[in-house]
C-alpha positions in Angstrom: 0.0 0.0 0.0 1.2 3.2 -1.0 0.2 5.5 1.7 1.8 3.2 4.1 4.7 3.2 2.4 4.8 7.0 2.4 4.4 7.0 5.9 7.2 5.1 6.7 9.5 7.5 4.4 8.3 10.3 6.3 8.6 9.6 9.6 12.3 8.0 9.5 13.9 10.0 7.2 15.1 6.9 4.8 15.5 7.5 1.4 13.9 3.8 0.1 12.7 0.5 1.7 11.6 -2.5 1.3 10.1 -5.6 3.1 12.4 -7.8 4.4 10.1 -10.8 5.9 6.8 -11.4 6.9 7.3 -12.0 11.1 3.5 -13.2 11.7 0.0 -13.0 10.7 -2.3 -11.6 12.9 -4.9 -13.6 15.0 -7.5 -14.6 12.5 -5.7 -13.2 9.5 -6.3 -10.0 10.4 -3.2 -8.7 8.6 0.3 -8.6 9.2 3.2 -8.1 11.2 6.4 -6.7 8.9 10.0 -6.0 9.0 11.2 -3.3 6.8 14.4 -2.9 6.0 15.6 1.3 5.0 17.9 2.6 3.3 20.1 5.9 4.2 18.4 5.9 7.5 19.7 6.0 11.2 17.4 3.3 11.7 18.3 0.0 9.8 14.6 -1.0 10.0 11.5 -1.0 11.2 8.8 -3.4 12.0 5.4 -2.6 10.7 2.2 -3.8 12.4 -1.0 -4.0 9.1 -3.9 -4.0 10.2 -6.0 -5.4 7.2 -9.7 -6.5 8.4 -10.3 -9.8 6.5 -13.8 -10.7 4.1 -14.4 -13.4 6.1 -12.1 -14.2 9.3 -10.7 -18.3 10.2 -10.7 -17.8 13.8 -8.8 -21.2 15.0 -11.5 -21.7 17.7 -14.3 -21.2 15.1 -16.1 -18.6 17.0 -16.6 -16.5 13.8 -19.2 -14.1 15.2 -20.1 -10.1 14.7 -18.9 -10.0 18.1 -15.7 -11.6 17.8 -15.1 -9.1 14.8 -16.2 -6.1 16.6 -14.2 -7.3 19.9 -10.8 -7.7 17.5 -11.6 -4.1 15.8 -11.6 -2.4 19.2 -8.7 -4.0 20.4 -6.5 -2.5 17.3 -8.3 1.2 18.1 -6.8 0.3 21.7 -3.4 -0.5 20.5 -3.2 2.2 18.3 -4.3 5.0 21.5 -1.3 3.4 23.9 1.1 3.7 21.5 0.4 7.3 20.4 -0.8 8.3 24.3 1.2 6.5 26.8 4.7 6.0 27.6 7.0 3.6 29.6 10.1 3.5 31.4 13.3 1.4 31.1 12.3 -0.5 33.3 9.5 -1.8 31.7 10.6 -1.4 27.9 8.3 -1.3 25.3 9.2 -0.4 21.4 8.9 2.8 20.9 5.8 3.6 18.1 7.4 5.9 15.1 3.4 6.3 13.4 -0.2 5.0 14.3 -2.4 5.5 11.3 -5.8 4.3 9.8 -6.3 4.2 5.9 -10.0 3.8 6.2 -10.5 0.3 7.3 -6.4 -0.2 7.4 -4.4 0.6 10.4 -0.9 0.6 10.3 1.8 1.1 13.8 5.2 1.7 12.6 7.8 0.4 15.4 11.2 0.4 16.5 12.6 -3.0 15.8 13.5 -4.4 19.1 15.9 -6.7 17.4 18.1 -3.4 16.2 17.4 -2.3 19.8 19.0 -6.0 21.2 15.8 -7.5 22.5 16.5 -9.9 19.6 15.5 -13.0 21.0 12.4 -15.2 21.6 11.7 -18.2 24.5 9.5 -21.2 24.1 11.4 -22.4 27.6 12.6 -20.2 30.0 15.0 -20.5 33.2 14.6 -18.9 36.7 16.6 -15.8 35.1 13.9 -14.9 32.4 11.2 -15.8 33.9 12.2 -13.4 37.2 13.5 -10.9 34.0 9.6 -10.7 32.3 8.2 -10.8 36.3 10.3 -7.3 37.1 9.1 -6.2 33.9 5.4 -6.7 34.7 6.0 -5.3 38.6 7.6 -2.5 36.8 4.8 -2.0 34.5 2.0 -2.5 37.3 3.8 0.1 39.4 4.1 3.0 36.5 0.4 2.9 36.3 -0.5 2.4 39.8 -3.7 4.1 40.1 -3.9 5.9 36.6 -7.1 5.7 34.7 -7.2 3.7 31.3 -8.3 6.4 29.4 -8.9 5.5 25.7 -7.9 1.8 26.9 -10.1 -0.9 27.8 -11.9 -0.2 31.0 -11.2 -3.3 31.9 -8.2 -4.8 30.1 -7.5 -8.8 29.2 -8.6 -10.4 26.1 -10.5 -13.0 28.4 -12.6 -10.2 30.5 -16.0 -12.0 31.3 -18.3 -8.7 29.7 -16.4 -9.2 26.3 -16.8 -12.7 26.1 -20.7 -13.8 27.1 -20.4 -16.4 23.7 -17.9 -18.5 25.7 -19.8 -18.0 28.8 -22.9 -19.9 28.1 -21.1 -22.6 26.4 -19.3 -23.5 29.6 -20.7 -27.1 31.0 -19.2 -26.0 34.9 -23.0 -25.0 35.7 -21.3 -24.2 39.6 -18.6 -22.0 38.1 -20.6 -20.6 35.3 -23.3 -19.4 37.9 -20.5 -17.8 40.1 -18.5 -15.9 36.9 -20.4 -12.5 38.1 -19.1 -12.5 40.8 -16.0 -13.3 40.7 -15.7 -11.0 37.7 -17.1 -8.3 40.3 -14.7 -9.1 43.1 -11.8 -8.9 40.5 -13.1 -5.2 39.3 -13.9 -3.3 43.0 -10.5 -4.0 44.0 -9.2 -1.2 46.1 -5.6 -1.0 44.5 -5.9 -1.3 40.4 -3.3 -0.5 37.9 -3.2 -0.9 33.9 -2.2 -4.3 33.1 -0.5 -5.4 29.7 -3.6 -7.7 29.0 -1.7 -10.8 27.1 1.2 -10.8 29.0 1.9 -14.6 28.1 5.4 -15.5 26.8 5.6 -15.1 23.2 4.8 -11.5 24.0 8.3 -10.7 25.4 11.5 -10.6 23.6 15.1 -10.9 25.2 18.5 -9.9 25.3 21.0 -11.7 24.7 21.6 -12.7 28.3 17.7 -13.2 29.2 18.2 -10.8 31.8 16.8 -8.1 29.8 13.3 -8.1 28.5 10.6 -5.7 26.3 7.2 -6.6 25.7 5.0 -5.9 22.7 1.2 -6.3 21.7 -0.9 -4.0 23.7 -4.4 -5.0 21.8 -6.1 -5.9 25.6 -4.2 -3.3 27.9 -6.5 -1.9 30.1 -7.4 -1.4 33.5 -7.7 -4.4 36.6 -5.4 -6.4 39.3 -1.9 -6.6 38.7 -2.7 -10.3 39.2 -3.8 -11.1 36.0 -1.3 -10.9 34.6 0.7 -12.5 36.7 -1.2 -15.7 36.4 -1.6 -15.4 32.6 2.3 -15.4 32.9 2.6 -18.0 34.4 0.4 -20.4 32.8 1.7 -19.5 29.6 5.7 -20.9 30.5 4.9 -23.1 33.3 2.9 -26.6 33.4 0.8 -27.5 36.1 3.9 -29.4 38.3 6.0 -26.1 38.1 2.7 -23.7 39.0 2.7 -25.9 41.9 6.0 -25.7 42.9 7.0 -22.7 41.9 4.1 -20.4 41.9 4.7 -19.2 45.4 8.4 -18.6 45.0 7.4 -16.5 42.0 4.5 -14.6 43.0 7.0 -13.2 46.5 9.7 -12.4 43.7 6.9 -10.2 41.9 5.9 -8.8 45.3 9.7 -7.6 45.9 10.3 -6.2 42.5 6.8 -4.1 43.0 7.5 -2.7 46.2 10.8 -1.7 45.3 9.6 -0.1 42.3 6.9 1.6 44.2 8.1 2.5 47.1 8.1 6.4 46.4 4.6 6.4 45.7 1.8 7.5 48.2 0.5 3.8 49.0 0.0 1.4 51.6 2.0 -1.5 50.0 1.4 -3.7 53.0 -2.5 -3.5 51.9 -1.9 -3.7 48.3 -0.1 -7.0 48.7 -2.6 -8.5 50.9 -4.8 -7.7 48.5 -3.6 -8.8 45.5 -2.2 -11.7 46.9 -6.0 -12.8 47.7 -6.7 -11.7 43.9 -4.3 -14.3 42.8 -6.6 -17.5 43.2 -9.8 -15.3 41.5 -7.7 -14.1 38.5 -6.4 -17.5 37.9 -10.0 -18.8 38.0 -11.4 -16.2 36.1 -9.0 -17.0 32.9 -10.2 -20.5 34.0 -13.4 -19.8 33.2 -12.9 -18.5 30.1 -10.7 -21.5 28.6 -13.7 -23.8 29.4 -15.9 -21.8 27.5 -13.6 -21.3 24.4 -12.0 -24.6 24.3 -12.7 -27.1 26.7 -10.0 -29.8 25.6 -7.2 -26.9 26.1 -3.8 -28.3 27.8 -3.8 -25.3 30.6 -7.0 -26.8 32.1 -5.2 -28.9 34.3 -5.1 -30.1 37.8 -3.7 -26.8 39.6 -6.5 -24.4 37.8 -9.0 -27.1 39.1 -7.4 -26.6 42.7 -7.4 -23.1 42.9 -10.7 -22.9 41.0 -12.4 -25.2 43.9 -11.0 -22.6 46.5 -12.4 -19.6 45.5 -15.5 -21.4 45.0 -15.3 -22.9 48.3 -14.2 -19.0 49.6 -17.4 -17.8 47.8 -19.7 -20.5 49.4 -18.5 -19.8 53.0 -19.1 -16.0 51.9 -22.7 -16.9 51.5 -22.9 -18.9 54.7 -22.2 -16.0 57.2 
């Protein structure tokens, strides 16, 4: 496309480009994620997110609806307002967004390639060191935005977020945890401390440094408002199975706690009552994705004996509630 094209000469400077490979297709085939290569430019390239909205979209899951479609649109509008309105820190790195356009039903983000930037590598397994690098990254994150409203972001952010997703809901067969989604959905939202979370804050999101100990994240289509906590858990279910949630989840979550309180600690907050609450939160936002999975795909590998665990205590928690 031209225009994009045009855009991308104008806002680095370079004198010519072209398309160096195609990095991934967007969910759905929704368009197309890019590296551009540039010529006569400080900047050797660029990655290009497309936003192309497809005829007819082949959502893996088969849940092909108007509000599927309309769900996806909204999240690219998102993505496109926290690039062009909100900034992060160092601490929590992020690639820095060169352009956010729409060409009528085309939207195209031009990035900084985190390759150039040396956050040039990808994990499908991770050791103690990255997974506590992508944890300080996310207790950085949750700290910047302690308090701040999501304007222009989801109100509540997650891709999973029980309002978007009523479709899933009533094809869940868990009649007890069906009947109790509300309010555990409601328990997650009135909690005192909130922050804005990254919203799909599972591994593939994060690229490393060379030594793992350095990490940036990328994909902010579900960054919104809510509990640090989710995505914590989302985290962790996305590079741990359900032995090393088990074993290592607590281990984990006091590692997040430490790197949050440091990075807080000039802030006007009770961190002693943000923990305990969050900490509590833990169990519901892990349920909550729960929920969702065995609405949208009931055979999927992260339903598993630790999400049946916790699940079981908050419902027990909730039962007791209802008791007194």
């Amino acid at each position: 496309m031209q225009s994009y094209q045009d855009l991308i000469l104008q806002v680095t400077g370079a004198k010519a480009l072209r398309t160096s490979a195609k990095i991934q297709t967007l969910w759905s085939g929704y368009g197309e994620i890019v590296r551009i290569n540039l010529e006569n430019c400080v900047r050797p390239s660029v990655v290009v997110k497309h936003v192309k909205f497809p005829q007819e979209s082949a959502h893996p899951g088969g849940w092909n609806t108007d509000r599927s479609h309309q769900r996806k649109v909204r999240s690219y509008q998102v993505e496109t307002h926290w690039y062009q309105n909100y900034s992060t820190n160092d601490r929590c790195r992020v690639p820095v967004c060169l352009a956010a356009r729409s060409f009528g039903d085309e939207q195209v983000i031009v990035l900084e390639d985190l390759d150039v930037a040396g956050f040039h590598q990808r994990r499908t397994n991770v050791n103690a060191d990255e997974i506590n690098a992508c944890l300080s990254w996310l207790a950085n994150f949750h700290a910047l935005f302690l308090g701040v409203e999501p304007r222009g972001l989801w109100p509540i952010g997650t891709y999973w977020h029980l309002e978007t997703r009523p479709d899933e809901l009533e094809a869940m067969s868990d009649q007890q945890l069906k009947n109790a989604a509300g309010e555990i959905d409601k328990i997650l939202n009135s909690c005192r401390f909130k922050t804005i979370v990254h919203g799909d804050a599972k591994l593939a999101n994060f690229c490393f440094s060379g030594t793992g100990n350095g990490v940036a994240a990328v994909d902010f289509q579900y960054v919104g408002g809510g509990c640090g906590m989710k995505d914590v858990i989302y985290f962790f279910g996305s590079c741990m199975n359900e032995k090393q949630c088990e074993k290592r989840a607590p281990d984990l979550l006091d590692y997040y706690f430490s790197e949050l309180r440091a990075a807080v600690e000039e802030e006007q907050v009770n961190f002693k009552d943000l923990e305990t609450e969050w900490r509590e939160m833990f169990a519901f936002a892990w349920t909550d994705f729960h929920r969702f999975l065995l609405g949208w795909m009931p055979e999927h590998q992260k339903i598993n004996r630790y999400s049946r665990k916790l699940t079981q205590d908050v419902l027990s928690k909730l039962k007791q509630k209802h008791l007194k």
